[in-house]
C-alpha atoms as one frame of an Amber mdcrd trajectory, in Angstrom:
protein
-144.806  10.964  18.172-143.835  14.810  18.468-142.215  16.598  15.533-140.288
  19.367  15.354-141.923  22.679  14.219-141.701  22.797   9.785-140.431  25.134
   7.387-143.064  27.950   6.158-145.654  27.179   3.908-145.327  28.703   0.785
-146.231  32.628   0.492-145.817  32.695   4.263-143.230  34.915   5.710-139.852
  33.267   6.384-139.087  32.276  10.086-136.739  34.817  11.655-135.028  32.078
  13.937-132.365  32.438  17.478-129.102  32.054  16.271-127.228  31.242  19.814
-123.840  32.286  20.289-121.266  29.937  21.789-121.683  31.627  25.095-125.352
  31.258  24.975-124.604  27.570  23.547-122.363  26.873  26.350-124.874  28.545
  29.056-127.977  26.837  27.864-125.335  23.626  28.246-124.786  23.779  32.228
-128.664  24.155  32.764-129.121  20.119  33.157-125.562  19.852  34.000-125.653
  22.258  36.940-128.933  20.878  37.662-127.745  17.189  37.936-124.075  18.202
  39.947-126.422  20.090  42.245-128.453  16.983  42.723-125.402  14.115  42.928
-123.917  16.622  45.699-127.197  16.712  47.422-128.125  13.048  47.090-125.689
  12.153  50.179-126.839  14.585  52.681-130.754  14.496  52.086-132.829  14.334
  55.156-129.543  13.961  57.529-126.961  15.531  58.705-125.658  18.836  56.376
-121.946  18.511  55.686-119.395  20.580  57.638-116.972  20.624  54.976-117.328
  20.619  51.046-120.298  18.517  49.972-119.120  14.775  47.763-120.592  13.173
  45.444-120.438  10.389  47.499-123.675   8.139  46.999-126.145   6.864  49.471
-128.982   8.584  50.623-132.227   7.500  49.957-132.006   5.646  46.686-129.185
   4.352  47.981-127.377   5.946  44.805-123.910   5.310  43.182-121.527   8.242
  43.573-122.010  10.511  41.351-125.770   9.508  40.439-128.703  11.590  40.253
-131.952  11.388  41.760-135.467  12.173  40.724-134.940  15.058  40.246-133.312
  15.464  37.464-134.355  12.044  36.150-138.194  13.777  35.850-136.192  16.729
  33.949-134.432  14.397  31.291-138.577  13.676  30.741-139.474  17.019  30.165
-136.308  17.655  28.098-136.596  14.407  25.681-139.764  15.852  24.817-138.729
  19.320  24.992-135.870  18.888  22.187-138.151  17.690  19.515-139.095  21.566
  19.708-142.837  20.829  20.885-144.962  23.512  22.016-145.074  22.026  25.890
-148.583  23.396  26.171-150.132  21.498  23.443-152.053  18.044  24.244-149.791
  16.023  22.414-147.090  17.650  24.569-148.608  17.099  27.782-149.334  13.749
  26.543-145.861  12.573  25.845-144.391  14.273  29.023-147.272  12.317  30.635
-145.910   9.090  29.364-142.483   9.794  30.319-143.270  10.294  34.071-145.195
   7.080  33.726-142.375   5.001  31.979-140.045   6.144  34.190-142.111   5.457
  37.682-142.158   1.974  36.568-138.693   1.525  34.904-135.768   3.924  36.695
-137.194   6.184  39.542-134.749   5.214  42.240-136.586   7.746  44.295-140.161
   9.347  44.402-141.938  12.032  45.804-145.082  11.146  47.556-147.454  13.255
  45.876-146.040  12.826  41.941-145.935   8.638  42.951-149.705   9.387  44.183
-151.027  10.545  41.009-148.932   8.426  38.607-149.716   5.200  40.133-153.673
   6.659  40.486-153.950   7.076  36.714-151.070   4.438  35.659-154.576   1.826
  34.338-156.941   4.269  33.202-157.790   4.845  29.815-157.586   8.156  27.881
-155.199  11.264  27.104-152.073  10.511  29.833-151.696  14.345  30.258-155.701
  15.033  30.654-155.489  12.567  32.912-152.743  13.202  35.150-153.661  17.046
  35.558-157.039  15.679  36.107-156.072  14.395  39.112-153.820  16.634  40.039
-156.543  18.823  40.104-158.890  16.934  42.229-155.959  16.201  44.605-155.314
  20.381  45.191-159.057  20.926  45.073-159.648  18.253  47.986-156.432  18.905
  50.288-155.240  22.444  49.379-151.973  21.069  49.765-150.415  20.507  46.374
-147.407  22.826  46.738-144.355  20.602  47.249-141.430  21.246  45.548-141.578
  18.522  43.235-142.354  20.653  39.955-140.149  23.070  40.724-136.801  20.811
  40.964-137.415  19.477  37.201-138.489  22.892  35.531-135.166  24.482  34.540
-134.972  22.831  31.304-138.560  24.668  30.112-136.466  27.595  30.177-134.691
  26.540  26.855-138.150  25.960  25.384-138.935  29.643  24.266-135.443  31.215
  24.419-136.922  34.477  22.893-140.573  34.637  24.363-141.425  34.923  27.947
-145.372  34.754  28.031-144.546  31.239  26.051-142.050  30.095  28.857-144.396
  30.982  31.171-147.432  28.971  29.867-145.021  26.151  29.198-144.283  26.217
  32.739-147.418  26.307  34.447-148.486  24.020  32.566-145.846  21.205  32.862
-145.747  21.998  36.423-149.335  21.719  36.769-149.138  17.834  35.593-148.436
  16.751  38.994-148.404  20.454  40.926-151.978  21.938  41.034-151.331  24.729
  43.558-150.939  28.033  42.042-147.694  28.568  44.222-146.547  25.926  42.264
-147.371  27.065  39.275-145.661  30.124  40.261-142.658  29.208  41.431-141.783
  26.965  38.261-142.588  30.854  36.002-140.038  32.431  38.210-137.336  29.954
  38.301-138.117  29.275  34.179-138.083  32.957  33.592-135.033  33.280  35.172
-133.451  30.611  33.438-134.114  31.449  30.096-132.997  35.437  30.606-129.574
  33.775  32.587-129.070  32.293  29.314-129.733  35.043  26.867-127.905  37.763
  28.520-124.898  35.615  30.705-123.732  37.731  33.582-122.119  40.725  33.931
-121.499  41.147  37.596-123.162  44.344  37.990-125.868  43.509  39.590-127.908
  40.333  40.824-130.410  38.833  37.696-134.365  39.961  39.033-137.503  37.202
  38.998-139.950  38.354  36.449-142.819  39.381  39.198-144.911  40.669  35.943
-145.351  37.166  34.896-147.290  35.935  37.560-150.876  37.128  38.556-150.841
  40.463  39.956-152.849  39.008  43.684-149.782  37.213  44.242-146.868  39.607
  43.383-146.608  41.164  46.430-146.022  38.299  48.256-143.794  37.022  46.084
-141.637  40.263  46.075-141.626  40.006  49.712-140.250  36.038  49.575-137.947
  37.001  46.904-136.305  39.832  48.893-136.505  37.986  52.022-134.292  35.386
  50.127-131.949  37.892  48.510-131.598  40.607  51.439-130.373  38.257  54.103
-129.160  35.163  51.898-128.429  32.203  54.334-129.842  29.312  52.620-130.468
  27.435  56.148-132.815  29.741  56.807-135.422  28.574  55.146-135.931  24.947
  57.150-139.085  23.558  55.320-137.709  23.653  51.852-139.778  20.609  50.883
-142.408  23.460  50.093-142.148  25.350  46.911-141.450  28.462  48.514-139.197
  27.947  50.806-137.229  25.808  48.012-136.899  28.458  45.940-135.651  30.817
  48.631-133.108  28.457  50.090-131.714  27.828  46.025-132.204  31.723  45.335
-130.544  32.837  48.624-127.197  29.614  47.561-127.098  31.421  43.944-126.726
  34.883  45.803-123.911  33.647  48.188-122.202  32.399  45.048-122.290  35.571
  43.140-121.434  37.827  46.101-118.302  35.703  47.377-116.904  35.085  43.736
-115.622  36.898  40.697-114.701  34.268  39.273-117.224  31.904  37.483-116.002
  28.475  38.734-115.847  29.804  42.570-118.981  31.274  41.814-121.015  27.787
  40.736-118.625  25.848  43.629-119.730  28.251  46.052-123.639  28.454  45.748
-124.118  24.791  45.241-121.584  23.887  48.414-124.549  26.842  49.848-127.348
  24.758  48.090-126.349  21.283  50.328-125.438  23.001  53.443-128.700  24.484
  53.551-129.802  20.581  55.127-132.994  19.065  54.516-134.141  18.312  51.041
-130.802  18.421  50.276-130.437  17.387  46.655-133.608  19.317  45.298-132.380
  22.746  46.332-129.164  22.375  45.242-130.416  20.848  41.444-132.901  24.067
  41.420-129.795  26.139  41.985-127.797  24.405  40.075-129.859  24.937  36.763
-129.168  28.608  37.694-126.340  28.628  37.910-125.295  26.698  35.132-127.862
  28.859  32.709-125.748  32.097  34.549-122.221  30.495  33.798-122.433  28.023
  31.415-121.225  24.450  31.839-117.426  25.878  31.641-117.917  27.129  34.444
-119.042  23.991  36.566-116.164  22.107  37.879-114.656  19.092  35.546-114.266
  16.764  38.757-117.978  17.283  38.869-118.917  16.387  35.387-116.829  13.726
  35.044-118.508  11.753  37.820-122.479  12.791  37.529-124.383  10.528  35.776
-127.845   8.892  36.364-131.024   7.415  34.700-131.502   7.062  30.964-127.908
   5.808  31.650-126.533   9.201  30.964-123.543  11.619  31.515-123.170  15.134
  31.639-122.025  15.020  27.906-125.921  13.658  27.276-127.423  16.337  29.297
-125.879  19.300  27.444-127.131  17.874  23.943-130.645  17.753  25.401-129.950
  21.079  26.392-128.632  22.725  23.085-131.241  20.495  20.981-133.986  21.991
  23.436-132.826  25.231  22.627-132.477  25.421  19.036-135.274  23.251  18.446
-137.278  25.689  19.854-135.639  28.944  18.666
């Protein structure tokens, strides 16, 4: 089992530890809890026809799901998380490992719904022996390497929560979310787009938001080949920010646009924090298609941006989902993520 990080040996310099404020408590909060709204507002509409009106967590969809229940997506992110709270490095083996086993336990005992590609490479390695992370980037290796097509936007929906890893160290968040991402998401796009969205996370929750101007994606932390497309995506997303744009969200790219251009809308139509978060996730749905993933990747935003005050009460009082949760559950993985790792 993972332990938390120990106190200094003796003669070694004292730890100079994050003390979070209760804004940055409360922000780091609405990361899973925006995340898993976003979702249970999704769940209804994936794959069929966008609402007119405001989005309800009614139920249905695919699973079919209870109202208010959340799907994969941020069932694979209460994996990461569990692990992530112990205050594990999430590059190490024994990380990797224990993430590894998480995806596995829960393919076989609570995925209501699974991505192709992720239920591919679980159920590939589910009865061979070894290291469960070695194995599962293993083959997600060999599956990128033999199809070049590895760049859904399965790793990108569950990777808010690695920005509460690191709170104080981007090159860390960065590596943590590469690598988690690379688990089941070979393609460097991937890769990629889980740095961005991490990044952005973890600075939403350090410095909040002061309405001055619109939070930037850390271009600097991903290879420099791939920066200028990326600045081109981003701006394309942020310029002209109509979520429905972007029709073939299943792909990392176009995910992240379509939940980048919904948190836009929300922070351009609102003042107020509560509008704000309504707005861009009633953006997220409308968007159609993979309707529940981009509204839990912009929901982790916007959360991490407002903090789970900000998320409507209605909302949180009705999510819930796989461990047999409730929002009150995902904001203490949350906060134990983010001090554990401070």
């Amino acid at each position: 089992m993972l332990t938390p990080p120990g106190p200094p040996s003796p003669g070694e310099p004292p730890i100079d530890r994050f003390s979070p404020s209760p804004a940055q408590l409360d922000r780091a909060a609405g990361v899973l809890v925006g995340q898993a709204c976003g979702d249970a507002l999704g769940v209804p509409y994936e794959f069929a026809a966008a609402p007119l009106g405001e989005p309800e967590m009614i139920g249905g969809g695919l699973g079919p799901y209870a109202p208010g229940e959340w799907s994969d997506d941020t069932q694979m992110a209460v994996c990461i998380a569990r692990v992530a709270a112990t205050g594990a490095d999430l590059t190490s083996d024994s990380a990797q490992d224990e993430i590894a086993i998480a995806f596995e336990q829960w393919l076989t005992g609570g995925a209501t719904d699974v991505g192709v590609q992720t239920g591919t490479l679980l159920r590939q390695v589910r009865d061979l022996p070894g290291r469960r992370g070695e194995l599962l980037r293993a083959a997600s290796r060999t599956l990128h390497r033999t199809t070049g097509r590895s760049a859904g936007n399965g790793a990108l929906m569950r990777t808010a929560i690695v920005g509460l890893t690191r709170i104080t160290d981007p090159k860390a968040t960065a590596a943590a979310a590469r690598a988690v991402a690379e688990l089941t998401h070979f393609d460097p796009l991937g890769g990629d787009s889980c740095v961005l969205w991490s990044e952005w996370v973890r600075r939403a929750v350090l410095d909040g938001w002061t309405g001055d101007s619109l939070p930037e994606l850390a271009l600097e932390l991903v290879p420099a080949e791939r920066r200028d497309q990326w600045r081109a995506w981003i701006t394309e997303a942020v310029e002209d920010p109509r979520p429905d744009r972007f029709e073939n969200n299943g792909y990392t790219v176009t995910a992240l646009q379509a939940a980048l251009a919904a948190v836009v809308i929300g922070l351009r139509q609102h003042d107020s924090p509560d509008l704000a978060v309504r707005a861009g996730l009633i953006a997220a749905v409308r968007a159609g298609h993979d309707t529940d993933t981009v509204a839990a990747i912009a929901g982790g935003a916007l959360g991490a941006l407002f903090g789970r005050s900000a998320i409507p009460t209605d909302w949180q009082t009705k999510v819930h989902g796989w461990p047999g949760m409730g929002a009150d559950d995902l904001a203490g993985l949350c906060v134990d993520t983010l001090t554990a790792g401070s």
